[in-house]
N, C-alpha and C positions, 0 to 999 in steps of 0.2 A: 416229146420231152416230158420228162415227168413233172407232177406237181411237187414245191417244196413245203417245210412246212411253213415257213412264214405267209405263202399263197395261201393255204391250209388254215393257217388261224384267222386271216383277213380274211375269208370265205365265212369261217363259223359266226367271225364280230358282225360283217355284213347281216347276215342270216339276222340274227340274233335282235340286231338293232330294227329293220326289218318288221319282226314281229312285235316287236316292244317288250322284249325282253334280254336287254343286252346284261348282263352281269347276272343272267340266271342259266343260259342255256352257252354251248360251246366253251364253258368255263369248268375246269373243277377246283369247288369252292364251295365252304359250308352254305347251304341252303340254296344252289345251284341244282338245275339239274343235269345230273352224269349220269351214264353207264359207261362203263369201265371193262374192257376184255385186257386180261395181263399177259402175256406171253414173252419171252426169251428171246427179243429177237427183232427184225423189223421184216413186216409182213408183205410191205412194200417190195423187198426185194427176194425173199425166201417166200412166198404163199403156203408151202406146207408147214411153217411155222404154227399157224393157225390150229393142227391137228395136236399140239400140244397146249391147249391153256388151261394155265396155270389155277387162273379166280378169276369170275366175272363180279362184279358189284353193277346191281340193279335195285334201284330204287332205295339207295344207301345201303343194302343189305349184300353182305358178301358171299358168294357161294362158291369155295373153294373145291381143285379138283385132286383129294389126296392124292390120286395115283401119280398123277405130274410135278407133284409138289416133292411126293417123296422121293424122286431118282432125275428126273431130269430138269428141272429147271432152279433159278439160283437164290428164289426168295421163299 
């Protein structure tokens, strides 16, 4: 059975509370920590999804992938 996401965010708030940092990690939200993969799509169900992303943001900085930006994906 798959995970949903609500499992999914109760996992990350667990986690999070956990280490004693609930409202900084598994959240995105200014002064949170995120990394961010963007992709077209849900990975969960298509895995080759992944062979197209779009922008990662890491460590608030974005590193966009023109070539996917320009033709196949919608943001």
């Amino acid at each position: 059975m798959p995970v949903q996401n609500a499992e999914i965010a109760t996992m990350f708030d667990q986690a999070a509370e956990l280490l004693e940092m609930k409202g900084r990690l598994g959240v995105i939200a200014p002064g949170a920590y995120a990394d961010v993969v963007a992709v077209a799509g849900n990975p969960l169900a298509n895995i080759k999804i992944l062979e197209n992303v779009g922008f990662v943001m890491k460590d608030g900085k974005v590193f966009k992938n023109e070539v996917a930006l320009r033709g196949k994906l919608p943001f």
